[in-house]
C-alpha positions as CSV (number, residue, x, y, z in Angstrom):
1,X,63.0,100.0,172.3
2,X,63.0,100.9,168.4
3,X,66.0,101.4,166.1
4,X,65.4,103.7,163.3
5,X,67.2,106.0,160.1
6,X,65.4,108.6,159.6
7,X,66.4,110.7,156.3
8,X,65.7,115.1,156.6
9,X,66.3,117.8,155.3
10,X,69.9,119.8,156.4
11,X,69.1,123.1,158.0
12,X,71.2,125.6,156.2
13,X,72.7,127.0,159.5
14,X,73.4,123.2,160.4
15,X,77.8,122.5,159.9
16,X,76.2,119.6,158.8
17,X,75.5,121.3,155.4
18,X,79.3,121.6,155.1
19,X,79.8,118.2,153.4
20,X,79.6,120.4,150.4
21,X,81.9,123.4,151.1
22,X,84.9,119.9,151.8
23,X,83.2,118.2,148.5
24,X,82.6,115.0,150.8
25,X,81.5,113.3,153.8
26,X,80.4,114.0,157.6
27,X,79.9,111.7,159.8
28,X,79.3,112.2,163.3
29,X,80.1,108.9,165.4
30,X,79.1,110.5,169.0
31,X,77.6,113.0,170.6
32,X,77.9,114.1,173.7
33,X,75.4,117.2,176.0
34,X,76.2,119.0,179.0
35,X,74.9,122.1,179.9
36,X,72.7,123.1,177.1
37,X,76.2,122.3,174.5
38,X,76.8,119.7,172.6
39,X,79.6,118.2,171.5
40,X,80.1,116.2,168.1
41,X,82.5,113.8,167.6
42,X,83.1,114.0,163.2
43,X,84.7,112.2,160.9
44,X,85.4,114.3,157.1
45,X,86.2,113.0,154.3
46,X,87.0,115.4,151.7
47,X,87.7,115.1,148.0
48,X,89.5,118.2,148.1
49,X,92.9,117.9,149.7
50,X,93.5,120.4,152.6
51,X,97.2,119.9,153.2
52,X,97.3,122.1,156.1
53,X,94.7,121.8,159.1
54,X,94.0,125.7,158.9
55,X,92.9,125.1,155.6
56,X,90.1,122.4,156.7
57,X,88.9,124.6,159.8
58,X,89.1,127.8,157.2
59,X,86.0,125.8,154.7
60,X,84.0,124.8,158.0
61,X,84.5,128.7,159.6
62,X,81.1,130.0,158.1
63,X,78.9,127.4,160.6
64,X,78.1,128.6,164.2
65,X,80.1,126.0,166.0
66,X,83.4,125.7,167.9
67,X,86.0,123.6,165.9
68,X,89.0,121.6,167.6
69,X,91.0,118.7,168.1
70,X,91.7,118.4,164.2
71,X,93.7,115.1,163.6
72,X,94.1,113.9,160.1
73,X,93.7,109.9,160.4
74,X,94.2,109.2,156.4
75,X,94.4,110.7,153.1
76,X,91.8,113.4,153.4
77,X,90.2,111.9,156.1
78,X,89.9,114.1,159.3
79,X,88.9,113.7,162.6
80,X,87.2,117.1,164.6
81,X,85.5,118.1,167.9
82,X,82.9,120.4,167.0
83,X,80.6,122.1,169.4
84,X,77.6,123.7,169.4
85,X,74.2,125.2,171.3
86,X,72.0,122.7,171.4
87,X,69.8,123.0,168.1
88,X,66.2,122.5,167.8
89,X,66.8,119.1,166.0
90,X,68.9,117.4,168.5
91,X,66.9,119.0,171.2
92,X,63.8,117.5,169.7
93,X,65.1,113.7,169.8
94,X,65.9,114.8,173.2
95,X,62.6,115.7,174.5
96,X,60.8,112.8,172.6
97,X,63.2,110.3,174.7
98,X,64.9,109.4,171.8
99,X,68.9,108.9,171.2
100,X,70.5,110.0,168.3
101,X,73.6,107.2,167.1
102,X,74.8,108.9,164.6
103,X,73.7,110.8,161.6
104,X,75.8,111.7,158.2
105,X,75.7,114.0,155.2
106,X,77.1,113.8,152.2
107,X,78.0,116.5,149.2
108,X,75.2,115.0,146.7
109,X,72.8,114.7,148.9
110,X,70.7,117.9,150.7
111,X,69.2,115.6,153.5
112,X,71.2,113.7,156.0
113,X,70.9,110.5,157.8
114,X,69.8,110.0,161.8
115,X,70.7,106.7,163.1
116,X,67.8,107.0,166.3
117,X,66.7,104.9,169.3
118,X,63.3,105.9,170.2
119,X,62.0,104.2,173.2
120,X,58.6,103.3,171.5
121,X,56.6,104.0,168.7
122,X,54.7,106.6,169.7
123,X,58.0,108.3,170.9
124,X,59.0,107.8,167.1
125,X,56.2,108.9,165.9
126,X,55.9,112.5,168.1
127,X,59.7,112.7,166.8
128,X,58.8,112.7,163.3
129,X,55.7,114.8,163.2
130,X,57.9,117.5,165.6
131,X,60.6,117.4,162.7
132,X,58.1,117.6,159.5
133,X,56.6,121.1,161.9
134,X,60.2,122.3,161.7
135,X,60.4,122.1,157.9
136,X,63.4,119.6,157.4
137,X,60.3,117.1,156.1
138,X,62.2,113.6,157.9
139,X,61.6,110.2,156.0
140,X,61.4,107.5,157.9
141,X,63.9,104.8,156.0
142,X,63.9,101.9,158.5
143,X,62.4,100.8,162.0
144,X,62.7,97.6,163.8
145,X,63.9,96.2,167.1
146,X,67.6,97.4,167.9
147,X,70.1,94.8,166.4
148,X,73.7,93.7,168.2
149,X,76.7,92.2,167.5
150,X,77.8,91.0,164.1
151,X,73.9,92.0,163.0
152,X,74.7,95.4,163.3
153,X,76.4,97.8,160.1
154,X,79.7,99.1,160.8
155,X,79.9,102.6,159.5
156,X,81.8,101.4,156.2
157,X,79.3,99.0,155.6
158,X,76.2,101.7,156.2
159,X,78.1,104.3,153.8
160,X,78.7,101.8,151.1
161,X,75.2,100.5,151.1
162,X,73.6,104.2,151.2
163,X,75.7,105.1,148.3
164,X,74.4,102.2,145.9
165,X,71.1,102.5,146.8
166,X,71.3,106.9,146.3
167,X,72.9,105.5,142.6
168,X,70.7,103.3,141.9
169,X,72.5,100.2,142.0
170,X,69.4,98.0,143.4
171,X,67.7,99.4,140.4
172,X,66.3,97.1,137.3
173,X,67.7,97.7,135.3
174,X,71.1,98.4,137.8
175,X,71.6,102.1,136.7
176,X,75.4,102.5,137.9
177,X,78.6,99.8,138.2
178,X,80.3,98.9,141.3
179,X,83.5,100.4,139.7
180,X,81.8,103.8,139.5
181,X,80.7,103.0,143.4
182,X,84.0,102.6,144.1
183,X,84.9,105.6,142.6
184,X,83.0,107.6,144.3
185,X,83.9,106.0,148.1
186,X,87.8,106.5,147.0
187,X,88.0,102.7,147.2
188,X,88.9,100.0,145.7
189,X,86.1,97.9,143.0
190,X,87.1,94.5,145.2
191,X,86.9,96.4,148.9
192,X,83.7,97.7,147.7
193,X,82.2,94.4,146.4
194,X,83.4,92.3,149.7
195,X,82.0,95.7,152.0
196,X,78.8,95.2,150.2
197,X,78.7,91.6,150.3
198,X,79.0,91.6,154.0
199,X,76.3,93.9,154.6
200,X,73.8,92.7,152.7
201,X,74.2,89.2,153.8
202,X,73.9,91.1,157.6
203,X,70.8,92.9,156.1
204,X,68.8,89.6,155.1
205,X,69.8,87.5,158.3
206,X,68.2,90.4,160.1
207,X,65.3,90.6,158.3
208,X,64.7,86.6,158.3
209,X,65.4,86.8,162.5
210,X,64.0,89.8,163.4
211,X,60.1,90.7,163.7
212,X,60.3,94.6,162.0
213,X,57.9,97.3,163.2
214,X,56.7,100.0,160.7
215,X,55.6,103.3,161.4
């Protein structure tokens, strides 16, 4: 079993794309299929402020999905049921065996991120090449073996390390500063600093303990 994060192209039918119509973030923490549906499990955060749910469901309303279960859970932060027809994408992880965790977009950013388990490499590897035939061009970002426990990224700790690195932070010279970082995630310079500290220092002891696998 491989763990991957694969970085393509958002199809412009996709409510993935919508990231930019709320001026944020989606996140989608599970999915779930039955009967040729699927259902996504989102999280939104929005720089815009939608005071009223109908106003939030009224920006997502151009994407062919089914929208419910709106539950604000913080300032600007939602959380939505959306459901759809199984799309191409999804239904090509499905037929190459591989799982997809969790993928995100973001509003300066046209590609989103896959989170994938692929049960091998060639699985991977037929994955990619049926996605780059379908013109969203993925890229693979990371492969190894699948890490557990305290090894793994929460979900803050993936978003905070995928913003530097999109800013450039790990640049030399470092082209942006963790207060503008922190801006940008609507949090806190010190939350940021300590978020990043943790993940990076999960991000090395994984890469000193486990044997990585590159496609």
């Amino acid at each position: 079993m491989l763990e991957a994060v694969l970085e393509l192209r958002i199809p412009y039918y996709c409510f993935m794309a919508a990231s930019k119509d709320i001026d944020g973030e989606i996140t989608v923490d599970a999915l779930f299929y039955r009967d040729g549906r699927v259902q996504h499990l989102l999280t939104l955060r929005g720089a815009r402020s939608f005071g009223r749910k109908s106003a939030l469901l009224n920006a997502l309303g151009r994407y062919p999905a089914s929208f419910s279960h709106v539950t604000k859970i913080g300032c600007n932060r939602f959380m939505v049921l959306a459901e759809t027809h199984a799309c191409m994408l999804c239904s090509t992880a499905i037929e190459n065996g591989c799982f997809i965790q969790w993928e995100r977009s973001s509003n300066n950013n046209s590609c989103m991120t896959w989170h994938v388990l692929s049960p091998s490499r060639r699985s991977l590897n037929k994955l990619v090449s049926d996605l780059k035939a379908y013109g969203v061009y993925p890229r693979v970002l990371y492969v190894g073996r699948p890490r557990q426990g305290e090894r793994r990224l929460t979900a803050k700790q993936a978003r905070v390390v995928e913003t530097a690195a999109k800013h450039g932070f790990f640049e030399t010279p470092r082209r942006v500063s963790t207060t503008k970082l922190a801006n940008v995630l609507k949090i806190s310079p010190s939350t940021f600093s300590e978020t990043l500290r943790r993940a990076l220092n999960k991000i090395v002891n994984n890469y000193v303990k486990t044997a990585h696998v590159h496609v």
